[in-house]
N, C-alpha and C positions, 0 to 999 in steps of 0.2 A: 504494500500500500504506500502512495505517495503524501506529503504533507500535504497535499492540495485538499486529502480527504479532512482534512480539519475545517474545511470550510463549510461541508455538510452537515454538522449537528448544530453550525450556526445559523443556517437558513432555515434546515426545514421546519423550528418553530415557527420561521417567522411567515413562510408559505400556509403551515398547518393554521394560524393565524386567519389567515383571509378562508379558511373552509370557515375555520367558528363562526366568523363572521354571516356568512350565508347560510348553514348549515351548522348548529349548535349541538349536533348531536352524537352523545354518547359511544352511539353503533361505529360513528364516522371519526371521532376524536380521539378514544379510547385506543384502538390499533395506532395511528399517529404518533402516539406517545410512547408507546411500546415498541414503538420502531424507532423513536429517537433515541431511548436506552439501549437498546439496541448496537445504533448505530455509533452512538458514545463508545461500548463497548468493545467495537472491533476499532475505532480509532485509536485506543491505548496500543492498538500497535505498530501505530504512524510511525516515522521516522523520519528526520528534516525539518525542516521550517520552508513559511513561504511568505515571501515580502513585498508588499504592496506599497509604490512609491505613494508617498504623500505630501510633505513637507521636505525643502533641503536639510540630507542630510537626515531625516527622522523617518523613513517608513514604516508603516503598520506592518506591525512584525507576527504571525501566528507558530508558536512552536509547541510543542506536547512533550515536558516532562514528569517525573516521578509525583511532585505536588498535585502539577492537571491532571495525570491519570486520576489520581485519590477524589479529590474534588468535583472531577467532571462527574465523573460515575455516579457520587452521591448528590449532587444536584440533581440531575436527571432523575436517580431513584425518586428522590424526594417528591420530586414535580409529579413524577406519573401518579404516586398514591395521593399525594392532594388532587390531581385531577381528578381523580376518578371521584374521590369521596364528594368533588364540590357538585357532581351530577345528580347527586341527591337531598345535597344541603340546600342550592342555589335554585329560586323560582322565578327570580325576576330578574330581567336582563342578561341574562348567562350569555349569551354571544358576545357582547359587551365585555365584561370580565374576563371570558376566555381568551380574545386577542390577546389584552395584555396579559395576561398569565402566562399567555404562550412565547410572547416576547421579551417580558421578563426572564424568563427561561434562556432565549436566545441571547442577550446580554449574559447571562451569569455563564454560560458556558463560554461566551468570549473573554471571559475574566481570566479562565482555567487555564486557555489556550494561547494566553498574550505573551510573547517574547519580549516585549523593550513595558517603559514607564508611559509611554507614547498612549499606544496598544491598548494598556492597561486601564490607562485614565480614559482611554473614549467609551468603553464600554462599562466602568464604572460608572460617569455620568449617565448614560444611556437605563444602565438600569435604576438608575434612583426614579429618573422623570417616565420611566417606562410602567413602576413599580407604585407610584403615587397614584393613580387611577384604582389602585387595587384596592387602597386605602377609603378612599372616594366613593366607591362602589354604593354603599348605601343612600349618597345621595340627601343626609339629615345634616341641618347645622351642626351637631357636636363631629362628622365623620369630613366636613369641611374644617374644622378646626385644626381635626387629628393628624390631618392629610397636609395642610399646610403648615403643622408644626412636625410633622414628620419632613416637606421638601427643606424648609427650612433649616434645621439643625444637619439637614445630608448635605446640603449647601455648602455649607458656612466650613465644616467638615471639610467638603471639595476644597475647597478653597485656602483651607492650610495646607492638603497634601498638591497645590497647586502651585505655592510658593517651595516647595521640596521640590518640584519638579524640577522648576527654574535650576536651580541650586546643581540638581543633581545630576543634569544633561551636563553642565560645565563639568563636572569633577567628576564622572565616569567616561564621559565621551562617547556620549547618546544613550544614558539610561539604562541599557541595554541587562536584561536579566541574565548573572551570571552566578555560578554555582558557588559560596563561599565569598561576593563579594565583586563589584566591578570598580572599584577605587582606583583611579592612577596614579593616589599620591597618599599622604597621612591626612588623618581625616582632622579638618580645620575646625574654628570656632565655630563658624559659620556652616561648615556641612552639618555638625551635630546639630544646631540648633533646626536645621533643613530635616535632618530626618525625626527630631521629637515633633515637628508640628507635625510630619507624615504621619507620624503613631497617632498621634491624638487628632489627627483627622478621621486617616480613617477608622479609629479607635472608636469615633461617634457611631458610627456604620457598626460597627461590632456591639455598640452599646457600652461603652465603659465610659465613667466619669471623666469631664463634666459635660457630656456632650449626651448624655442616655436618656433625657426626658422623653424622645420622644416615642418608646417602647411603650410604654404603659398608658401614651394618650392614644396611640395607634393601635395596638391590636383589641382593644374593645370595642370600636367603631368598623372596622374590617370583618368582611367575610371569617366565620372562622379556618376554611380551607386557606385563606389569603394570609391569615394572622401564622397560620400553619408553616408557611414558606416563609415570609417576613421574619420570624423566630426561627425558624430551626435551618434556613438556608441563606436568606436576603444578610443575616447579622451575618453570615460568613465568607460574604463580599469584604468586608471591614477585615477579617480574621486573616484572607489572603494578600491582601493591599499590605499589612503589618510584616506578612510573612514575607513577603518581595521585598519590602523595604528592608529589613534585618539580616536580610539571609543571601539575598543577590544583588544590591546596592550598597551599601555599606559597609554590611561585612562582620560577621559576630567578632571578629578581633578587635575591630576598630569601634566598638559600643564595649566590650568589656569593661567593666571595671569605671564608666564612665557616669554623668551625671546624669546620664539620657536612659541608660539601664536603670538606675536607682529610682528615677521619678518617676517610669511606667511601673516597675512592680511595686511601688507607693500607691500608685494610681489602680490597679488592676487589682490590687490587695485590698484598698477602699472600697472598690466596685462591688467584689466579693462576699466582705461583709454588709456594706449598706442594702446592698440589693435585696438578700437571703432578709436582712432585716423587715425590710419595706413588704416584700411580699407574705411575711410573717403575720403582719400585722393587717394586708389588705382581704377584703371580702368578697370582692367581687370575683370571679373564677378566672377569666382571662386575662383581666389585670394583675391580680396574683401570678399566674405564668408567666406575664411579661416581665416582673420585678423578677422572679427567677431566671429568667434570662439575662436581663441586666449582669444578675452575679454570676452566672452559671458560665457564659463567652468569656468572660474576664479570668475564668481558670485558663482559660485557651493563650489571654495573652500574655498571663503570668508566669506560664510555662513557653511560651517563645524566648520572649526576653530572660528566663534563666541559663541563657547561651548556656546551654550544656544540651547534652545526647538523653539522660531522660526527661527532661526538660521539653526539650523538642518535641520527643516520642509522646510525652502524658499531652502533649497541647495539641496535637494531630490525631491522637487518640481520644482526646475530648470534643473536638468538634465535631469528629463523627457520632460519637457515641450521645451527644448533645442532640444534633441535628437528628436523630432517629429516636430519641426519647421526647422529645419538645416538639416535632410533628405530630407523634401519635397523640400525647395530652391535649394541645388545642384542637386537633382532630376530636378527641373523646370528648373535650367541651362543646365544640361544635353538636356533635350526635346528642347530648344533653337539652340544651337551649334550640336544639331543631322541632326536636320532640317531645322536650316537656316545658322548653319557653324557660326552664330556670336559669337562671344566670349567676346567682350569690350563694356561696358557700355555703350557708345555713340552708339553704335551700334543697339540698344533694341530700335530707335526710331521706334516708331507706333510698335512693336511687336505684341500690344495686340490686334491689328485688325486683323493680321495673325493666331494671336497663342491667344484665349481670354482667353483657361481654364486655360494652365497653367502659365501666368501670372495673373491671377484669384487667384491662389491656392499662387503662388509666393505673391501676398500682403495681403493674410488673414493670413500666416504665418509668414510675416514680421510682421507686425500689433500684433503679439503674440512676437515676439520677442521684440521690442520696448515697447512692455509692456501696449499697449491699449485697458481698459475695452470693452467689457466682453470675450476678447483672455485670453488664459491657462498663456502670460508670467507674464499677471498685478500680479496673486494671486502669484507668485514665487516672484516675486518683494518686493510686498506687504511687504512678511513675512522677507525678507532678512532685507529690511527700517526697519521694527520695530526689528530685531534682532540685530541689528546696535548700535539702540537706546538704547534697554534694555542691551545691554553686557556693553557700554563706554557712562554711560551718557553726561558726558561731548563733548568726543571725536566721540560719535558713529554718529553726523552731517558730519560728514567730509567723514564718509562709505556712509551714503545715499547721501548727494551731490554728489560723486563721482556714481553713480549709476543711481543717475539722469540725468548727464552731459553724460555718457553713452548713455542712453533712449534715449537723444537729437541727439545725433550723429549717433544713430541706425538706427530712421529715417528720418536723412540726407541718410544714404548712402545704406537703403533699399529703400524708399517708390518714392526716385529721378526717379530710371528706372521705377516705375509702373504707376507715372503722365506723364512721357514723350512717356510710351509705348500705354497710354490707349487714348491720345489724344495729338495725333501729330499732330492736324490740319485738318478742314474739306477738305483743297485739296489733303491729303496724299491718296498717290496713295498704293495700297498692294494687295497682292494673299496669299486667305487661305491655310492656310498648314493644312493640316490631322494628328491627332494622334491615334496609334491604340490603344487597350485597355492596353496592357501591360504600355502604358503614362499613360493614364487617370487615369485607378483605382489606383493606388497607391499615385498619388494627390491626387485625391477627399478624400479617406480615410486620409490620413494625414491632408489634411488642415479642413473636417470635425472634424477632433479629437482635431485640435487647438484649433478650437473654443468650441468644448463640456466639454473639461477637464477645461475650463475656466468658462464655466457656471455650471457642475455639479463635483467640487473637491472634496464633504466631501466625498466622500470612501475612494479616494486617503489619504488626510489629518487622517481620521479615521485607515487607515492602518498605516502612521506615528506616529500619536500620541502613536500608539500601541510600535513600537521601541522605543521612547524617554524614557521612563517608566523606561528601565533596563539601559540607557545607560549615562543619565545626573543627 
């Protein structure tokens, strides 16, 4: 296969796109999608790059390595099971929606597949303004608010790692993604200060402090299939911008030991605990998940910037295992509030007599998220604790403490609604509610895949170990 095929799992959302458009239908979208995973699939075994002139000196660069393979794969998954599930949530306007979902999609796999900072940034932009409609869907003043304080704060984000950019074409000599670091000299005042605004730009995009408000205004005015993608794949737009920045422009030598390391895991360690906090204490379901989001991505970045090897591993292993646990929850809220209209916590009492599967699937993936052997989050965990350790002997107890004091409050305020929904009491009175298959299989498969990447990781681990190699 040649690189050229990289440009197919960018189009064909964007073609499948114009079917939704005329044609909204399941029979006809469903395959579509299945065929872009698919096609995602056999492209991990491109080889090359292909470059499209653009700018002197700057062309759009497409390449496919070890990160895009990992990444591309799991977008795509992700996207087919929210699609599928939104066939059955989604009543009004579904055509509408579908585009962009479909060309959201087609942006994030351009993120995967991007060789330079160039490349990177246009289909970054692309998906924030692609992805804002998604938000907008419902069309109510509060989901116009959420929607523009969601473009807003991805903006403003844009716009630091826009000022790195500047920065960073000068002092690599066009950006260009390289393994370990594209630096042609010691890295100056002025590049660190280039690449901290890049973390904390696109660190808003991931959701870390100060730029995360707009998670928890956003995903309870969204579709919940849209809040589905927004959390567990849109935040990891932010998670790859971070990782390009640290890893093939800069350079983990050239951040060691620096000011620009100390301030992100200050920053991602705050996100950490405030988040798990905030969501501790909120009620409403969605909202709640999105403040665990908040803290939950920000393991991801806390574990980059511990430039170390398990470090890396627990932050690559947490986005995955993130992204496949925090689809299926806002998915299982979605199936809640489709079907019983409830939305607040208190409200899930006895759920799980009405609704058993996906409040079933809702705590086998809490239970991975909180971090409980032999779920997919313990082994992310795992490697972030000892990455912790090994970066700050001294200091690296105060990253795992805080990660633990996490885990504690994860499930506090996961596994509360699945003791009070699964036994409210032998006189609790309830009527089953029905879910059709477009609910079901997209649970079962996610919250089956919690628990199997937790029992069977070393492919995963063995594909990582293979990145670290060129990059620490």
């Amino acid at each position: 296969m040649t690189s050229t095929m990289l440009l197919l799992p960018i189009l064909l959302p964007a073609l499948t796109a114009v079917c939704a458009k005329r044609r909204p239908e399941k029979r006809l979208l469903i395959p579509l999608m299945a065929i872009e995973l698919a096609l995602v699939l056999a492209c991990c075994f491109c080889a090359g790059s292909l470059r499209i002139p653009c700018l002197p000196g700057m062309p759009l660069e497409l390449r496919l390595d070890g990160v895009g393979r990992i990444f591309s794969v799991l977008f795509a998954a992700m996207f087919l099971l929210s699609g599928i599930f939104g066939f059955e949530y989604l009543h009004e306007r579904v055509g509408e929606y579908y585009v962009f979902f479909l060309l959201t999609l087609s942006a994030m796999l351009g993120l995967c597949y991007a060789g330079n900072l160039l490349t990177f940034y246009m289909f970054y932009e692309a998906m924030t303004l692609l992805s804002f409609p998604l938000v907008l869907h419902e069309g109510t003043e509060a989901s116009r608010r959420a929607a523009m304080k969601y473009l807003g704060y991805s903006l403003f984000g844009a716009a630091l790692a826009l000022f790195g950019f500047f920065v960073m074409y000068r002092s690599t000599g066009g950006a260009r993604f390289t393994p370990g670091g594209a630096l042609s000299g010691p890295a100056t005042p002025l590049l660190l200060a280039a690449a901290l605004a890049m973390i904390v730009g696109f660190g808003g995009k991931a959701g870390m402090m100060p730029l995360h408000d707009w998670l928890p205004k956003a995903h309870p005015e969204a579709p919940a299939p849209a809040s589905a993608v927004l959390s567990g794949v849109i935040t990891k737009g932010g998670v790859l911008g971070i990782l390009r920045t640290v890893y093939y422009l800069v350079g983990a030598q050239a951040l060691r030991g620096t000011y620009v390391q100390l301030a992100v895991l200050v920053l991602a360690l705050a996100t950490v605990f405030t988040g798990s906090m905030l969501a501790y204490k909120e009620k409403v379901l969605k909202k709640r998940l999105a403040y665990s989001t908040v803290s939950q991505v920000s393991y991801v970045v806390f574990g980059l910037l511990l430039l170390n090897t398990a470090g890396f591993a627990g932050a690559i292993l947490q986005a995955v295992f993130h992204s496949v646990a925090k689809v299926c929850l806002f998915l299982c809220a979605g199936a809640f509030i489709c079907k019983t209209g409830k939305t607040r916590v208190e409200q899930l009492y006895g759920i799980g007599r009405s609704m058993p599967l996906p409040l079933f699937c809702f705590a086998v993936t809490g239970l991975s998220l909180v971090g409980i052997p032999p779920f997919a989050g313990f082994v992310s965990k795992w490697y972030l604790a000892e990455g912790s350790l090994a970066a700050f002997p001294a200091l690296g107890w105060i990253g795992a403490a805080v990660l633990l004091i996490s885990a504690l409050l994860t499930a506090g305020y996961l596994l509360s609604p699945v003791s009070k929904g699964f036994f409210p009491g032998e006189e609790f009175e309830y009527e089953s509610v029905q879910c059709g298959w477009c609910f079901c299989l997209p649970l079962c498969v996610l919250a089956a895949a919690a628990l199997l990447l937790g029992l069977f990781p070393t492919q995963l681990l063995g594909w990582i170990s293979g990145l670290t190699a060129g990059l620490l």
